[in-house]
Structures are given as structure tokens and as C-alpha cells.
C-alpha positions in Angstrom: 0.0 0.0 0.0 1.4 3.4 -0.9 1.5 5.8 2.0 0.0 9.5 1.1 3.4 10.7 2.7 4.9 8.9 -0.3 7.3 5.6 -0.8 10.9 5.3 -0.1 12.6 2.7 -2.3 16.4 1.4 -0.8 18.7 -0.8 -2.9 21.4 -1.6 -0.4 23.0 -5.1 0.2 24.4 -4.2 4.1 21.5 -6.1 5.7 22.2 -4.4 8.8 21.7 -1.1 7.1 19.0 -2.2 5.4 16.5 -3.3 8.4 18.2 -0.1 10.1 16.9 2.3 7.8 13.7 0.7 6.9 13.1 1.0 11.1 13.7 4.7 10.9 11.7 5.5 7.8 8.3 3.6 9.6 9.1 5.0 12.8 8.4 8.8 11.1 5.5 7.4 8.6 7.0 6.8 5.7 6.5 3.8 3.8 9.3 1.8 2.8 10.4 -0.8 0.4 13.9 -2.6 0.7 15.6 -4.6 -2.1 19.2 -6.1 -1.5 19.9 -6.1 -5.0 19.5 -3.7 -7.6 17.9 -6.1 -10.1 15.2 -6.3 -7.3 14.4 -3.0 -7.5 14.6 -2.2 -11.1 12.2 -4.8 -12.1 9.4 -3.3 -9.3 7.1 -1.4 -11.0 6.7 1.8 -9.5 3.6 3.2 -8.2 2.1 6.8 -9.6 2.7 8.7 -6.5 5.5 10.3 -4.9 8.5 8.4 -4.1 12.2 8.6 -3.8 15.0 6.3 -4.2 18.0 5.3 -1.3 20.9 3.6 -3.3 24.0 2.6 -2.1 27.0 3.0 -4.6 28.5 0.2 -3.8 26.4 -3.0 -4.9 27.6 -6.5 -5.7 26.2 -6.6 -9.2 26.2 -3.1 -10.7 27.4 -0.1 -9.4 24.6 2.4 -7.6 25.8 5.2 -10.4 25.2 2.5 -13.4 21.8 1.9 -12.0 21.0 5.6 -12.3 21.9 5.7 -15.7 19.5 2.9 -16.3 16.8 4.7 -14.9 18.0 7.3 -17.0 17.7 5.8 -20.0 14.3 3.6 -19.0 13.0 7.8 -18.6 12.3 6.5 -14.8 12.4 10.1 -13.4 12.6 9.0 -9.2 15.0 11.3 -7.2 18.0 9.7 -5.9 19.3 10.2 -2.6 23.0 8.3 -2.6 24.6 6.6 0.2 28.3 5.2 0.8 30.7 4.6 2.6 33.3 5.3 -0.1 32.7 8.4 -1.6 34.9 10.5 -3.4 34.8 14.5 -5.5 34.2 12.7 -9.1 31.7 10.4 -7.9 29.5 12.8 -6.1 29.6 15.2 -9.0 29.3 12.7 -11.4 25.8 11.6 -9.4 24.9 15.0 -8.7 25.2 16.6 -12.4 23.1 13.2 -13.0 20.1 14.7 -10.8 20.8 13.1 -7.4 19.2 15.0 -4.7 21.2 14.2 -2.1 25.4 12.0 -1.8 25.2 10.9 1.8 29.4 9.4 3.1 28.3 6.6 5.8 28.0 7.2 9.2 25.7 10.0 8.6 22.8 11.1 11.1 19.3 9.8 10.6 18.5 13.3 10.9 20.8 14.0 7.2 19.0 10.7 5.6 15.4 12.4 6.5 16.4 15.6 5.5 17.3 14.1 2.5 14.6 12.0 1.8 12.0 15.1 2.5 13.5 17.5 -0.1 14.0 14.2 -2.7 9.9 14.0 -2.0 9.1 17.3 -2.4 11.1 17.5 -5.5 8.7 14.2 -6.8 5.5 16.2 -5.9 6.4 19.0 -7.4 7.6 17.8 -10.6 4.0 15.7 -10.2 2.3 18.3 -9.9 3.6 20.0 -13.3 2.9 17.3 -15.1 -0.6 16.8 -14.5 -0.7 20.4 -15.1 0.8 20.3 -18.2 -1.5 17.3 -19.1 -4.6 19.0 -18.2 -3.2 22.0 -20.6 -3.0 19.5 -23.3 -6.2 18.6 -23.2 -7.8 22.0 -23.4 -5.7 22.6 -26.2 -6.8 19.8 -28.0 -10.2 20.8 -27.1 -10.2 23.5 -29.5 -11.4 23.8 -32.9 -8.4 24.3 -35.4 -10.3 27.9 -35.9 -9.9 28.8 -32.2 -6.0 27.4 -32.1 -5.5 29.9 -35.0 -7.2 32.4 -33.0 -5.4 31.6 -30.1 -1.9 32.1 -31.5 -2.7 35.2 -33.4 -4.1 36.6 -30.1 -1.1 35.1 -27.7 1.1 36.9 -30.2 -0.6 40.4 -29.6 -2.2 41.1 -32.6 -5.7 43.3 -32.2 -8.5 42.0 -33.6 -9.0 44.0 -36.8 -5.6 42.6 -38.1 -6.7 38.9 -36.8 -9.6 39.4 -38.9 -8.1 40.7 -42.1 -5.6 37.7 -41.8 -8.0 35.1 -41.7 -10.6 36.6 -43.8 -13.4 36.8 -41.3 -15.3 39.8 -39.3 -14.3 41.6 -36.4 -17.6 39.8 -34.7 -16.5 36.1 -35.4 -12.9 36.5 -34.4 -14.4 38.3 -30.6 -16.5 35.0 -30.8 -14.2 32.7 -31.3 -11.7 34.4 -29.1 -14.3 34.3 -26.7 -15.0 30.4 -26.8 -11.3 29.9 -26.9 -10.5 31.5 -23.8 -13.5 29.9 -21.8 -11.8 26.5 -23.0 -8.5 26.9 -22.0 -9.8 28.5 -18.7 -7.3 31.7 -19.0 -8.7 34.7 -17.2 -6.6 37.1 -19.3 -4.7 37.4 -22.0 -1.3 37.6 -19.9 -2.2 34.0 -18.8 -3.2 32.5 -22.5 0.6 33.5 -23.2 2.1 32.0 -20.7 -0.2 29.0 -21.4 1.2 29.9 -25.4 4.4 29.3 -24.5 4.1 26.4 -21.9 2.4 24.5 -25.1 4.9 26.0 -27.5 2.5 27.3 -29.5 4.3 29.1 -32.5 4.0 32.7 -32.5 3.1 34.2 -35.4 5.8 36.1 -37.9 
């Protein structure tokens, strides 16, 4: 079951470490998974809700920095908080120009790992959160006659409505009209926020 705090995924093969950090993630209400290979992990399929990932760097069959790159490549977007007890400059930068939140050097405080795996979580909720907004953009887009998505970029661009008319032919009337329906689609309360919207769907502006 996920928890509505969000999951915690940990790849580490210390067993010790393992059951010791799976202890201190339920004793704060976070839900927890623990794999002790990273095969284990990457063939989990992860749930649609906020999560974060604790991997060692050091694992018996691939390094934690190759299994990034994996996820990488798979387009798994999960932020990675790294632990080890060997780190050194290249690694950390190589892991952190990567996208890892956090490069935790064992001992660290459980206070650090929570830290950690709070800012990896909000970083998952957020970036949620934008897509779903993005989606939801999408669709109003799509919702709109291929009229109103002229109208739209000829508008977003800032042209007044005479010279919208002349360029596609119509009256004055039916361009207010359809710039009316196309605004009340796309739900923007002003022309400031139909460009931003513009731009967020890359709609072309026009020469």
C-alpha cells in the first residue's frame, strides 16, 4: 500500500543497514520498500505517486551510479538520494550533475537521511504536480477547434483584432467570438495568462 506521505525505495545489500533504515523510515510514517539487489528494484514497477529512491553505490552486481543511468535511460524520473561509505569529489559530482538530490558518506545522522529523503519527496511532488498540469493544458488545447487554435496564437502573439480578422478573412464579430470560446476553453482569465499558457504548449507565435 502506498502511503500518502509517499514511498521510499532502498537498494542496499548491508542487511544491517537495510532493516536499520527501513526502522527509521516507519518510525516517522514513511512507507518503505527494501531490495538487497538492484535487479530487485529495477524490475518493481513503481507506483504513480511520490516516491524517492535510497541507493548505495557500492552494490555486488552493478554499481549504484550504473543503475541511475538505467533509470535514466528507462525515462524513470525517481530522485536519488546516494549513500556510501566510499565516496569520493568525481563520484558525487558525477551523481549529482546526474540529478541526485542528495550524496550521503556513511555514518551520517538519521536526521541528514530524512532531510534528505524530505527534499528528494518534495522534488517528486512537485515535478508531479507539473505534469498533471501540463496534461490538463494539453487537453484544453486539444479541445479547441483548429479555428480557435489559430485564434489563439494570433491573439497570444498580440495582434488586435482587426488585423486577426483581415488575416483570416473573417469579421471583427466572429474573431471576438471565437476568441471568446477559446478563452472559456482553456480556462485563461486574461490574455497575460493565454501566453504563458502559449508558451508552456509551444505554440508558435506568429511572424
Amino acid at each position: 500500500m502506498t502511503s500518502l506521505l509517499g514511498t521510499v525505495f532502498i537498494v542496499e545489500d548491508d542487511a544491517g543497514v537495510r532493516t536499520a533504515m527501513h526502522r527509521l523510515l516507519k518510525s516517522v510514517g514513511l512507507n518503505a520498500e527494501v531490495f538487497a539487489a538492484p535487479h530487485e528494484f529495477l524490475a518493481r514497477k513503481l507506483p504513480d505517486a511520490p516516491s524517492c529512491l535510497i541507493l548505495d553505490v557500492r552494490l555486488p552486481e552493478i554499481s549504484g551510479l550504473e543503475v541511475q543511468r538505467k533509470l535514466i535511460e528507462a525515462g524513470v524520473d525517481i530522485p536519488i538520494v546516494f549513500v556510501t561509505g566510499h565516496g569520493d569529489i568525481p563520484m558525487t559530482v558525477r551523481a549529482m550533475k546526474s540529478g541526485a538530490v542528495e550524496f550521503l558518506t556513511k555514518p551520517f545522522r538519521d536526521q541528514d537521511l530524512l532531510d534528505a529523503i524530505q527534499q528528494a519527496l518534495e522534488r517528486d511532488r512537485k515535478a508531479r504536480q507539473q505534469q498533471n498540469e501540463m496534461s490538463e493544458l494539453r487537453h484544453r488545447y486539444e479541445d479547441l477547434t483548429p479555428r480557435e487554435r489559430q485564434v489563439m496564437k494570433l491573439v497570444a502573439s498580440g495582434m488586435p483584432t482587426r488585423e486577426i480578422a483581415s488575416i483570416l478573412g473573417t469579421s471583427e464579430i466572429t474573431v471576438k467570438v471565437h476568441r471568446s470560446q477559446m478563452m472559456h476553453k482553456m480556462q485563461a482569465e486574461s490574455l497575460v495568462e493565454l501566453g504563458r499558457m502559449a508558451e508552456k504548449l509551444k505554440v508558435p507565435a506568429e511572424d
